[in-house]
C-alpha positions as CSV (number, residue, x, y, z in Angstrom):
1,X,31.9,186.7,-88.8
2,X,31.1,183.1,-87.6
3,X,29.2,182.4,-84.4
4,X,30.2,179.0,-82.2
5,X,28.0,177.9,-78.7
6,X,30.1,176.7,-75.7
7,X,28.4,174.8,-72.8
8,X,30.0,176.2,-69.4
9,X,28.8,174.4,-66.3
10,X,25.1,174.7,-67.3
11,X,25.6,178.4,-69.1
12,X,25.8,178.7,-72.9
13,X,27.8,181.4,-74.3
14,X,28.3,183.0,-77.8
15,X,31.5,183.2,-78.9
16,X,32.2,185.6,-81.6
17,X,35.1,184.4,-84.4
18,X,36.5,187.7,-86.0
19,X,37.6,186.9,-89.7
20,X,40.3,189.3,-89.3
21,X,41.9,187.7,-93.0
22,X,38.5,188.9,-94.7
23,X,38.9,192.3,-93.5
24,X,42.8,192.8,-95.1
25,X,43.2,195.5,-97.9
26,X,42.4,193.8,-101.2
27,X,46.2,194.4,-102.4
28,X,47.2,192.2,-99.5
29,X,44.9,189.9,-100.0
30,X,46.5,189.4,-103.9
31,X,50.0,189.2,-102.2
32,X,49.1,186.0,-100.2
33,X,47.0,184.2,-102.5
34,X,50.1,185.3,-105.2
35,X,52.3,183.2,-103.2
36,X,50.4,179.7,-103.3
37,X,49.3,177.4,-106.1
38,X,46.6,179.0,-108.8
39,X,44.7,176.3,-108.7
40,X,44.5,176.7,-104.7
41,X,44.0,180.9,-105.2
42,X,40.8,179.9,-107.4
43,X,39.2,177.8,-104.9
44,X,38.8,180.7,-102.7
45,X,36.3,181.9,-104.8
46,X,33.9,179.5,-102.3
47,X,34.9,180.9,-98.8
48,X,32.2,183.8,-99.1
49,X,31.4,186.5,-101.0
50,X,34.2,188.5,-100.4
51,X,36.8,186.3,-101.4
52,X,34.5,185.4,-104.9
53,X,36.4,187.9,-107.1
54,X,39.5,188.1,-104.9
55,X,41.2,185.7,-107.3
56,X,40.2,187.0,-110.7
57,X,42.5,190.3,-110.1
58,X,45.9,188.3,-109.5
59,X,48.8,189.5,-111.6
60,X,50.2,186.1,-111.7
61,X,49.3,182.7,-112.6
62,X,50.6,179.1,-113.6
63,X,49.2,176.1,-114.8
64,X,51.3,173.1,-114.8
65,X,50.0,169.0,-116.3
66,X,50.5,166.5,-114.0
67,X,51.6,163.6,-116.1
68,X,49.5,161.3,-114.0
69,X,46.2,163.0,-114.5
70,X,44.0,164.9,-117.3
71,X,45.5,168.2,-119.0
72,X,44.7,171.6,-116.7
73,X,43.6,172.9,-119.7
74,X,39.7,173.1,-118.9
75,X,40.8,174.9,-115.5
76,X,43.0,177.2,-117.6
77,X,40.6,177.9,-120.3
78,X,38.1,178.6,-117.6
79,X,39.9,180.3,-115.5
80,X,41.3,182.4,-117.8
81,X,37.6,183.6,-119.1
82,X,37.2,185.1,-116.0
83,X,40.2,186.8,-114.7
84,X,39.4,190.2,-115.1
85,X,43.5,192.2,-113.8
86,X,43.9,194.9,-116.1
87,X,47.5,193.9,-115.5
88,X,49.1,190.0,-116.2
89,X,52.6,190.8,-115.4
90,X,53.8,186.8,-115.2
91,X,52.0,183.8,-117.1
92,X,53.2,180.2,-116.4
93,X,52.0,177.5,-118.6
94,X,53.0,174.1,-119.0
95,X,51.2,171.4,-120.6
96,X,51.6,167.8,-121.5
97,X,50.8,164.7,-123.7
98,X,47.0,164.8,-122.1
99,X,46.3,168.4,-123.8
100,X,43.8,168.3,-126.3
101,X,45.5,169.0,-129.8
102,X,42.9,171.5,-130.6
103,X,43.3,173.4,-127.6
104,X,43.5,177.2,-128.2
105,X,46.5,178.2,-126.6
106,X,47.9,181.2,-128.8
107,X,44.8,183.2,-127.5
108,X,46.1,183.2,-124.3
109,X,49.1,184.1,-124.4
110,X,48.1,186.7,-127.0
111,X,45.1,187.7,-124.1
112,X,48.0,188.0,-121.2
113,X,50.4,189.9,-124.3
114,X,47.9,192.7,-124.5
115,X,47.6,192.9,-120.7
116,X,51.5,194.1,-119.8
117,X,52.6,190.8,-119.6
118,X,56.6,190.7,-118.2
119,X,57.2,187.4,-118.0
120,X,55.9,184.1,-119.8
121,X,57.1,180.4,-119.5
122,X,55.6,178.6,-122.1
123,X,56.0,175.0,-122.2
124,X,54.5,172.2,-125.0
125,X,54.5,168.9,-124.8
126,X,51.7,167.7,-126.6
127,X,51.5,164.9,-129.6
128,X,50.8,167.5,-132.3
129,X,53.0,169.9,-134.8
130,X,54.8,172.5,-133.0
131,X,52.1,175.5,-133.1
132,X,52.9,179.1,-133.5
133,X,52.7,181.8,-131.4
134,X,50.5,184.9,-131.8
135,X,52.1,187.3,-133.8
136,X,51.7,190.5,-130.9
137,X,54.4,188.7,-128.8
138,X,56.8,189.0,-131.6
139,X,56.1,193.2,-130.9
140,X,55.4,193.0,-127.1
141,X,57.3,196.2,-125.4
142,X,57.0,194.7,-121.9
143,X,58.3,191.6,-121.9
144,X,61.2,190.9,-119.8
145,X,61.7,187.3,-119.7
146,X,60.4,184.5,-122.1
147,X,61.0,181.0,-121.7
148,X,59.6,178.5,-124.5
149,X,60.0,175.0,-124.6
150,X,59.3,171.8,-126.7
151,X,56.6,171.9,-129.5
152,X,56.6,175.8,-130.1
153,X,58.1,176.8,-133.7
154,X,60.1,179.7,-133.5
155,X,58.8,182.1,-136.5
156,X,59.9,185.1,-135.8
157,X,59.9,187.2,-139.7
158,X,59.7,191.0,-138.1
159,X,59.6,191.4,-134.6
160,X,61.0,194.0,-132.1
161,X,61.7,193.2,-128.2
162,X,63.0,196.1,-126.7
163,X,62.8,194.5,-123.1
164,X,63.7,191.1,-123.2
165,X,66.3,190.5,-121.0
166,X,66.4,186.6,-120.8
167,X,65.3,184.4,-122.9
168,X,65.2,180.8,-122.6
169,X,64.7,178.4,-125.8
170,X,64.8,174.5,-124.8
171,X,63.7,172.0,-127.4
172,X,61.9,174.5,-129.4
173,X,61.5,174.1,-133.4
174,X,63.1,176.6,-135.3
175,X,61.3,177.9,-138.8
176,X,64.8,178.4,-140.7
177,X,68.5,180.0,-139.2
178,X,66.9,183.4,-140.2
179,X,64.3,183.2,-137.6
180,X,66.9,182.7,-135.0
181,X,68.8,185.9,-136.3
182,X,65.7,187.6,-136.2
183,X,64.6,186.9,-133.2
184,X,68.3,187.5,-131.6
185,X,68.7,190.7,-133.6
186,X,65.2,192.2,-132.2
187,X,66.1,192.2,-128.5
188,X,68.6,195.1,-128.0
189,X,69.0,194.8,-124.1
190,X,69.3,190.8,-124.1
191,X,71.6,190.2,-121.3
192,X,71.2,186.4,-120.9
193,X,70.4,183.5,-123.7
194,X,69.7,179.8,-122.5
195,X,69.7,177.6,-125.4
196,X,68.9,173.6,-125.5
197,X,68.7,172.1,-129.1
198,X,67.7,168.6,-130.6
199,X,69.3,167.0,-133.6
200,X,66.1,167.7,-135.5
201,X,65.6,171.8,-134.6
202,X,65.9,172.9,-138.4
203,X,69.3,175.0,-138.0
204,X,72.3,174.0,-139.1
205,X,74.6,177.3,-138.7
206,X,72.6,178.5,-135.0
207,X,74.1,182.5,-135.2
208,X,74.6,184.4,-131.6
209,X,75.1,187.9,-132.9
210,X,74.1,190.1,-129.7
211,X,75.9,192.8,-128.5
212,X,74.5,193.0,-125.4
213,X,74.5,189.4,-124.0
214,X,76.6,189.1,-120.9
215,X,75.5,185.2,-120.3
216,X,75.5,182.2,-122.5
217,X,74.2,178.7,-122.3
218,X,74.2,176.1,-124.9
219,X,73.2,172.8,-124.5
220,X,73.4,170.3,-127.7
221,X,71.8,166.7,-127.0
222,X,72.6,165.3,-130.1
223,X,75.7,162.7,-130.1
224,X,77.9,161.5,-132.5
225,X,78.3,157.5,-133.0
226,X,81.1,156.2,-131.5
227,X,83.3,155.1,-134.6
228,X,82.9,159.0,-136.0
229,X,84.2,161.3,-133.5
230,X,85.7,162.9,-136.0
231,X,83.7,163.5,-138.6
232,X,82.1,167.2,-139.9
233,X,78.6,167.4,-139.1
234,X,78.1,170.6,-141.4
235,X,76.3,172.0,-138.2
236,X,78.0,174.8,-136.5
237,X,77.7,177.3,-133.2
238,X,78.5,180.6,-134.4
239,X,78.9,183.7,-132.0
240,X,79.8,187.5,-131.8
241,X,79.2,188.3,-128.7
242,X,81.5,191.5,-127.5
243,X,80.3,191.8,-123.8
244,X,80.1,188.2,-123.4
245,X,81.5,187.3,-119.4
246,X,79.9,183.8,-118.6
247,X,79.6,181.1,-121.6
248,X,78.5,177.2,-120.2
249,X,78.9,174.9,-122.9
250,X,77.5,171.1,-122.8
251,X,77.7,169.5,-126.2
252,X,78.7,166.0,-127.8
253,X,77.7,166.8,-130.9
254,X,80.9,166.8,-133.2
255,X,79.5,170.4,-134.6
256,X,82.4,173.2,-134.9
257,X,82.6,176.5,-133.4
258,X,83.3,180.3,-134.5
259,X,83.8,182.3,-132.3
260,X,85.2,185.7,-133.1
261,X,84.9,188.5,-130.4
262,X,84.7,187.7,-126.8
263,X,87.1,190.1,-124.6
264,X,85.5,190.3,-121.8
265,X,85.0,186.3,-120.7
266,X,85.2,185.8,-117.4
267,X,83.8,182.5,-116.5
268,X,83.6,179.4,-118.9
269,X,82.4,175.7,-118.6
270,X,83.3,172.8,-121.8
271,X,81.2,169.7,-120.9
272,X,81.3,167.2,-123.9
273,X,83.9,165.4,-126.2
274,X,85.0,165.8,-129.9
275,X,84.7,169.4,-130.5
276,X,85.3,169.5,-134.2
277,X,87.1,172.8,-133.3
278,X,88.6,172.3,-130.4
279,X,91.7,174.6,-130.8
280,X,89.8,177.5,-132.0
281,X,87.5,177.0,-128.9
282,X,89.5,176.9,-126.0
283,X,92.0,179.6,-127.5
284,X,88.8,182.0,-127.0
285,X,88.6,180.6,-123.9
286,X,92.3,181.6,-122.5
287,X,91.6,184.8,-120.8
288,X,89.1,183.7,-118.0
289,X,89.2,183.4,-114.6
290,X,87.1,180.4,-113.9
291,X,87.2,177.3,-116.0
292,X,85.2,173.8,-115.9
293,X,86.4,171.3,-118.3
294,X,85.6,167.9,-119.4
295,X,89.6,166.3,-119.2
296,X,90.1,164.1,-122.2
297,X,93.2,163.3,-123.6
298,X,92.6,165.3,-126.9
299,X,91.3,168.5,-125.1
300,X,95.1,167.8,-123.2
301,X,96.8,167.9,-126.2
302,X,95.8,171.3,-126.9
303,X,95.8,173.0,-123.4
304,X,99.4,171.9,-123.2
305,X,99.7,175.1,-126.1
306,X,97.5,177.4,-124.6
307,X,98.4,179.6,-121.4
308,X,95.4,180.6,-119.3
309,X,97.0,183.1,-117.7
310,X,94.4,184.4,-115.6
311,X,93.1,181.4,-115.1
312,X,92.1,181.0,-110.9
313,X,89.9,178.6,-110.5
314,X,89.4,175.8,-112.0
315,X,87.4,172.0,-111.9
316,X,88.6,168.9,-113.8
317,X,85.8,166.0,-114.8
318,X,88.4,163.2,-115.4
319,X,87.2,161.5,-119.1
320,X,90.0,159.2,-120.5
321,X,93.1,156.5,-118.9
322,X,95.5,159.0,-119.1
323,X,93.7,162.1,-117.4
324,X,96.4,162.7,-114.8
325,X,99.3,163.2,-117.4
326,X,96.6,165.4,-119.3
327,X,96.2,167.2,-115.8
328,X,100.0,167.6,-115.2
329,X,100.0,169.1,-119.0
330,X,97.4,171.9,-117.6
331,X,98.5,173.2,-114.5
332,X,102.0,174.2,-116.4
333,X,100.2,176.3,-118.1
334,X,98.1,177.9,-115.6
335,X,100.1,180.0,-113.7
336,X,98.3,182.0,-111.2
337,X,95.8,178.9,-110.3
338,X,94.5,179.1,-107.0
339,X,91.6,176.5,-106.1
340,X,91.8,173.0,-108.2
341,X,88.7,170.8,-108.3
342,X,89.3,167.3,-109.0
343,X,85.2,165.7,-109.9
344,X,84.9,162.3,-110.4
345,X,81.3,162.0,-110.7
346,X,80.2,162.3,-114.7
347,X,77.9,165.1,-115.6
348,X,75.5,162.6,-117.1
349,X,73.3,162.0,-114.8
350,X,72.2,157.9,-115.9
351,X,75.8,156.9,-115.5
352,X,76.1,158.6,-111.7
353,X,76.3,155.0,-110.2
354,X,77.5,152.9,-113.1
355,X,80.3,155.6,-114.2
356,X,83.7,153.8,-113.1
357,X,86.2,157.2,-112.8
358,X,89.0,156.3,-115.1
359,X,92.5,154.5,-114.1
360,X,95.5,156.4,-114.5
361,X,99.2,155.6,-116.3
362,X,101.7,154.7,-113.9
363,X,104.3,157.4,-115.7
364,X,101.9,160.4,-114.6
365,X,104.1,162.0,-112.0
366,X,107.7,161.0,-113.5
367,X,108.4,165.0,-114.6
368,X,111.6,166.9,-114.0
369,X,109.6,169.3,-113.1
370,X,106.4,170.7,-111.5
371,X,103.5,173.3,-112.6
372,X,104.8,176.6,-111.3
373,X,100.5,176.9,-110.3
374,X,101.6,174.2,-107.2
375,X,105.0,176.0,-106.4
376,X,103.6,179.4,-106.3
377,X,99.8,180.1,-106.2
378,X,97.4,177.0,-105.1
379,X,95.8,177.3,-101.7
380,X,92.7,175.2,-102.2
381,X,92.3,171.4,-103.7
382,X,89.2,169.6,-103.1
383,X,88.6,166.1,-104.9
384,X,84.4,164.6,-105.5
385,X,83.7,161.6,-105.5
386,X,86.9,159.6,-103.3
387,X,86.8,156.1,-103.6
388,X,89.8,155.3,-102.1
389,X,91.9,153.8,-105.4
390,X,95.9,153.6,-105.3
391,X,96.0,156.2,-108.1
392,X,93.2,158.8,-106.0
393,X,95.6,158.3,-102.9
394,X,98.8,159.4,-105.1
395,X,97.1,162.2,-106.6
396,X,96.4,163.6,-103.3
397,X,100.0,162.7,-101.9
398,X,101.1,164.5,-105.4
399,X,99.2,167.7,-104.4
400,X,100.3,168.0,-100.6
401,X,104.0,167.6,-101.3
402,X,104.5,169.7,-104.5
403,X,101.9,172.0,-103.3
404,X,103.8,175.0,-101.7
405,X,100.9,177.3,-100.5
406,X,98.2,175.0,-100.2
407,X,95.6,175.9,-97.0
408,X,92.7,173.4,-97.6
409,X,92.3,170.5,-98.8
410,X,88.3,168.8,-99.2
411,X,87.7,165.4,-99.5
412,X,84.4,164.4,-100.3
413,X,83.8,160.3,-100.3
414,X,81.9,158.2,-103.1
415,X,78.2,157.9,-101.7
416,X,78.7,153.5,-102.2
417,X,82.2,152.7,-100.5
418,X,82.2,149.2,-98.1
419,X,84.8,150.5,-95.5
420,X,84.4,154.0,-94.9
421,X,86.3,154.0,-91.7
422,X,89.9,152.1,-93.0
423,X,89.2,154.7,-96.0
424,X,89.0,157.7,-93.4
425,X,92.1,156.7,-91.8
426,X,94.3,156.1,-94.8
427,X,93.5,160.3,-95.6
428,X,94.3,161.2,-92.0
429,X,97.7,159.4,-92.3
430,X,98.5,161.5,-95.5
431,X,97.8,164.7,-94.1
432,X,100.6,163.8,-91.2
433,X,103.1,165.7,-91.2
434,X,100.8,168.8,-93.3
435,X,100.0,170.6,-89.7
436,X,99.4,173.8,-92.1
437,X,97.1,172.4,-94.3
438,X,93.2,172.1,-93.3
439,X,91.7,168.5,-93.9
440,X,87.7,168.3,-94.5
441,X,86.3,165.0,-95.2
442,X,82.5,165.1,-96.3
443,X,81.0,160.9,-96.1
């Protein structure tokens, strides 16, 4: 209860300040201060004596390094001492280049372990070796969701996750390919695996043998030199995954793939160039639904013997000169196709505003025939990244008049073009004459 004094006309009067917040149920309390940053839920501790313990019973908490300013670890290590929940369910630490290399972090997580802990986001960045984790995590039976990241070394020789339903594992270290098998073969109800590996992770042949997983991303940063697209890495991706709907692959590594039971793939994404299995790969890939794909002129080559014949929607990131005859190849075989994205803007993101999309042949459209996809089944085109180019025009004049069923067509304009307007009036004069198609232009 605070107590104010008002002056009014010659009278002073108490006015009495209810701290209504104060007076909330303790569980309510936790729910508000759950919802702002840990740092801020630990200052309360000053507001009075009610709120000095408020804090310490919280079933979540994160600690993030700013990059600008000293490691959180003190506050962390502090903190931590005296929260007092007999239940952690989520713990959220990241910490960067300013943490101190003999900072004790495997107690922590091993304190939050022994607590119920559900979900933990563990992120190292520091200059030291990749550090272990305590070995109760490899047995924890409430975990849910575990993301690790950077200088963490995966050494996993017996463990048992009966939970885990997502894990995440970016930049990690691996102890050897049979920690990875380990770890994969210990989490019977894994439904979703994010994976992002660096050319020095210490596995070769990375195994993906779950029967569970419905959701896969892989994400390889290593790149091949120019001059040697072609050769064998001896690295490999190697998967068995029966229930398998959604696989997103980004990878310019040069590694090869097996890939020997995925029926029930739904959804599928190939970002990246010189797949050292190419054929094998998008053959496992024929049955979906939904496709992204990089276009080059070698992927081409073999979609042009593959039928995706479920195959409804689909986006096209234009790679090499020819791309267009590539894309002609593709639709014939994609029957039923019903919404075609055309995206100019490269997935990498440094070469968004230097990337120059690449210039088609002038022989693309000379075919004595057309996809039956545009005669039969299309009803949505949309094209990223306009920039007004003869050969962007005729790809669009292509669409409208082969197109049979087409209902909408999206444009959406390159974010740096001089003359917008003349631009915007050039589309409008294509779509004359198209009264049943609808035109949306997005500047």
């Amino acid at each position: 209860m605070a107590e104010t004094y008002e002056n009014c006309g010659g009278r002073i009067e108490e006015i009495v300040c209810e701290d209504r917040i104060s007076a909330l149920p303790e569980d309510l309390l936790l729910t508000i201060l759950s919802s702002i940053p840990t740092k801020d839920a630990v200052s309360t501790m000053i507001l009075s004596k009610r709120w000095r313990f408020i804090w310490t019973m919280l079933p979540v908490l994160a600690y993030r390094d700013n990059n600008h300013k000293r490691s959180v670890w003190q506050f962390l290590n502090n903190s931590m001492e005296l929260h007092k929940a007999p239940v952690l369910q989520l713990l959220s630490i990241k910490l960067g280049g300013q943490c101190p290399t003999d900072a004790d972090v495997e107690k922590w997580v091993e304190n939050a372990v022994n607590r119920g802990l559900t979900v933990l986001y563990f992120s190292l960045l520091w200059p030291a070796d990749p550090t272990r984790l305590p070995k109760s995590l490899y047995t924890c039976k409430t975990l849910q969701h575990l993301k690790l990241s950077h200088e963490i070394l995966v050494d996993f020789p017996s463990c048992c996750l009966p939970s885990l339903e997502t894990l995440r594992l970016y930049h990690v270290v691996y102890r050897d390919e049979a920690s990875i098998v380990t770890l994969l073969s210990s989490c019977p109800v894994l439904k979703l695996l994010f994976v992002k590996r660096e050319e020095d992770d210490n596995v070769a042949n990375f195994s993906v043998k779950v029967p569970s997983l419905v959701g896969f991303l892989y994400v390889n940063y290593t790149s091949l030199p120019d001059d040697n697209d072609e050769v064998d890495t001896g690295r490999s991706l190697v998967m068995d995954t029966p229930a398998l709907t959604n696989f997103y692959i980004t990878d310019y590594s040069g590694d090869s793939y097996s890939i020997k039971n995925m029926p029930c793939l739904k959804d599928a994404s190939i970002i990246g160039q010189s797949f050292h299995d190419i054929d094998k790969l998008l053959r496992s890939l024929s049955g979906v639904s939904s496709l992204d794909l990089d276009l080059t002129d070698e992927m081409a080559v073999y979609c042009s013997t593959i039928k995706f014949s479920q195959l409804i929607k689909c986006k096209i990131i234009p790679c090499d000169s020819d791309w267009m005859d590539s894309l002609v190849l593709f639709l014939y075989n994609t029957p039923k196709l019903k919404s075609l994205t055309v995206d100019y803007v490269p997935i990498v993101a440094s070469q968004r505003f230097t990337h120059e999309p690449p210039a088609a042949s002038a022989s693309w459209m000379e075919r004595s025939h057309y996809p039956e996809c545009l005669l039969s089944s299309l009803e949505k085109f949309e094209l990223i990244d306009y920039g007004g180019r003869e050969e962007e025009t005729e790809l669009v004049e292509y669409i409208l008049q082969t197109s049979k069923c087409l209902k909408t067509a999206r444009i959406s304009l390159r974010s740096k073009l001089e003359d917008k307007e003349t631009i915007m009036e050039t589309l409008k004069a294509i779509f004359l004459g198209f009264d049943s198609i609808s035109l949306f232009v997005q500047t």
